[in-house]
Each structure stands twice: as C-alpha cells, then as structure tokens.
C-alpha positions in Angstrom: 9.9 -11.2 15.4 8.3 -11.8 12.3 7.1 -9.1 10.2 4.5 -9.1 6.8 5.8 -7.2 4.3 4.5 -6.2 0.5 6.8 -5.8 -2.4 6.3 -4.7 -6.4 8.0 -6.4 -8.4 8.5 -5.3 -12.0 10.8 -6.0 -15.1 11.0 -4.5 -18.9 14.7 -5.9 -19.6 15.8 -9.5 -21.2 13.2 -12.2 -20.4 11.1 -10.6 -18.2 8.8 -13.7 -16.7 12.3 -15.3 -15.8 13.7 -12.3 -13.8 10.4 -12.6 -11.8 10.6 -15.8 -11.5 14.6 -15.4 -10.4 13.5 -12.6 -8.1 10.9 -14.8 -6.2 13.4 -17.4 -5.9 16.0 -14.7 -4.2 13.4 -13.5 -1.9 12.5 -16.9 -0.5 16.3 -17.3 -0.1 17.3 -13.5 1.3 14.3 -12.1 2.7 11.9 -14.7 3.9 8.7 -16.8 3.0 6.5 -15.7 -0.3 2.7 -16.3 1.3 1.2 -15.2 -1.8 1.7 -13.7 -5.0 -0.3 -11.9 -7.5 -0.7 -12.8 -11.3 2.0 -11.4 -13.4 0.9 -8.6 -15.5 2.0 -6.5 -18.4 2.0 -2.2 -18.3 3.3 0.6 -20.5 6.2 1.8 -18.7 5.4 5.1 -16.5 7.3 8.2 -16.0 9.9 8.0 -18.8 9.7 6.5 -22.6 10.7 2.9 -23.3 9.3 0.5 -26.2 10.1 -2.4 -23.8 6.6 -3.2 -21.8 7.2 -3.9 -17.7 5.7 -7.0 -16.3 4.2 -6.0 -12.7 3.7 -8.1 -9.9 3.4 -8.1 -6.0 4.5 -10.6 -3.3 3.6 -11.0 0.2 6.4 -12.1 2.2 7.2 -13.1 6.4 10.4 -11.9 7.5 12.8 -11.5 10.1 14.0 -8.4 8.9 14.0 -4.9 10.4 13.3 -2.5 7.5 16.3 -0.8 6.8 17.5 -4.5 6.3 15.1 -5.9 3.8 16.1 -2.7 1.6 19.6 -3.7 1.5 18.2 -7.5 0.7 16.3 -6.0 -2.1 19.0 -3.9 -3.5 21.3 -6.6 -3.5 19.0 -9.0 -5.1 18.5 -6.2 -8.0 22.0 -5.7 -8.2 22.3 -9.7 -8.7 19.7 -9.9 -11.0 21.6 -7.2 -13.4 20.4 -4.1 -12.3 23.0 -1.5 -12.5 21.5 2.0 -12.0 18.1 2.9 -9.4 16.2 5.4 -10.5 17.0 8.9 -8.9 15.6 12.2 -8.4 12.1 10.9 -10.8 14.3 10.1 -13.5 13.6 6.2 -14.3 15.3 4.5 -16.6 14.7 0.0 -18.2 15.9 -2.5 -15.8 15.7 -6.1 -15.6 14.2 -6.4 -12.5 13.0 -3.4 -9.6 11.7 -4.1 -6.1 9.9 -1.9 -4.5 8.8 -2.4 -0.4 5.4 -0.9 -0.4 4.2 -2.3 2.8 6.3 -3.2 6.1 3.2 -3.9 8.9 1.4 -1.2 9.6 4.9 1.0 9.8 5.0 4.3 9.0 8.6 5.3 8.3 10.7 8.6 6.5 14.3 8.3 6.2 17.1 9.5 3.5 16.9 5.7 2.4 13.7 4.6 2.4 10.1 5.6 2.8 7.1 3.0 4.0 4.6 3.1 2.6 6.0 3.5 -0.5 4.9 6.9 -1.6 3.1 6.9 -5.2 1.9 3.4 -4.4 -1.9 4.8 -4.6 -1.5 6.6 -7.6 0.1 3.5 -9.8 -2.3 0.7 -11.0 0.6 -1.3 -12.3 1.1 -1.8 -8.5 -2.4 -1.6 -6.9 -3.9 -3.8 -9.1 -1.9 -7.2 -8.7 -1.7 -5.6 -4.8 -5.4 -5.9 -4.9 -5.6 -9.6 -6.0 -3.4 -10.7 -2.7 -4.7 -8.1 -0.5 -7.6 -6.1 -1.6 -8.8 -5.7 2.2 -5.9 -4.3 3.1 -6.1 -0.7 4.1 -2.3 1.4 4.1 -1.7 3.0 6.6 -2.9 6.9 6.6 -5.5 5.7 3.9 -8.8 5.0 4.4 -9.8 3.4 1.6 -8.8 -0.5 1.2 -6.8 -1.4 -1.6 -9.5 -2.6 -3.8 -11.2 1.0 -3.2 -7.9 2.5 -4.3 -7.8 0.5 -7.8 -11.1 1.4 -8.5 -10.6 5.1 -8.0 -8.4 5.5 -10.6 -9.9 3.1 -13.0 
C-alpha cells in the first residue's frame, strides 16, 4: 500500500545545497518516489545559536513504508550523510543534513520514537513555508487551517 508522506529537510553544515541534493537522491533510493519538492531556502537557525545559516526544504514522497520504517530510512540516511548526534531533550545542535517526517497520510500517531504530525511543525516558517509551495491546501490533521493559512498566521 502506498502511502504520501511529507518530510523537512534542512542543512547548516559543509555544502549545504549538496547535502540536499544527496538527501533527495537517498530518499528516491531508501524511501520511495519525490512527487514534488519545494524551493530551497535559507533561515537563521532556531532554538540554539549557530553563525552557520540552515537551508530548508520539504519533499513529498509515495512510499511503501509503514511509519516506524521510514524513520529508521531517514535516520539512516542522516547518519550517511554525516550526521552524528539528533537533537534531544530541545537541545539542537549544526548538522549537515536533518529530516524531519511531518506528514504520514492523514495518521495521527504518539510513540517514544516518533510523533506524526510532527509537533512544532505549525509554529516553524522555515518548514511551513516551502510546505506551503508543494501543498498549501493541505490541512494537518487536528488543524483546521490549511497550510497556507498556517504560514500566514505567523507572518
């Protein structure tokens, strides 16, 4: 069964547009198709100080994977990419490359692992607005503003 899913990608480590670009590749390889993908753009880095900027981006991506799954796909394509520590307990740190599953369908899911949606995904414009240029339509689940409506609340 195939299932849509939406991921942030972000990097502020080495050359940033390539570790996308590598990331994308991976994906296409580990997880499934890339349907569409937003423009690349650059942020401040949020919750912890850094002089090294983050370039943001989402994917939308078909997969055959069951949740728990694509978060080990992810992982180990961070881990391949040079990523050597997650950020833990709000303490974030540079890395060259961080995917984040905001959207799996319309799933709602809590576990020690993983949450879906991803849950400061409507407070962050470094992820709502390239989520808004693939999907601004999109409404998550236990929202009821679209995507697009999100963004421009906290503009």
């Amino acid at each position: 069964m195939s299932h849509t899913v939406y991921l942030a990608l972000g990097s502020n480590l080495g050359d940033r547009g390539a570790n996308l670009v590598a990331a994308i590749a991976e994906i296409e390889k580990k997880i499934g198709n890339v349907c569409s993908q937003s423009d690349v753009i650059a942020t401040e880095p949020e919750g912890f100080e850094s002089c090294n900027k983050f370039l943001n981006m989402a994917v939308c991506v078909e997969t055959e994977l069951d949740a728990p799954a694509l978060l080990d796909a992810t992982q180990h394509i961070e881990r391949q990419l040079g990523r050597l520590q997650k950020s833990v307990d709000g303490i974030y740190h540079d890395r060259t490359i961080d995917i984040d599953i905001l959207l799996y369908d319309s799933e709602t899911m809590h576990t020690r692992r993983l949450t879906i949606p991803h849950p400061r995904m409507t407070s962050r414009r470094f992820v709502l607005q390239p989520l808004a240029q693939i999907a601004p339509a999109l409404v998550i689940p236990g929202e009821k503003l679209t995507i697009a409506e999100l963004l421009a609340r906290i503009s």
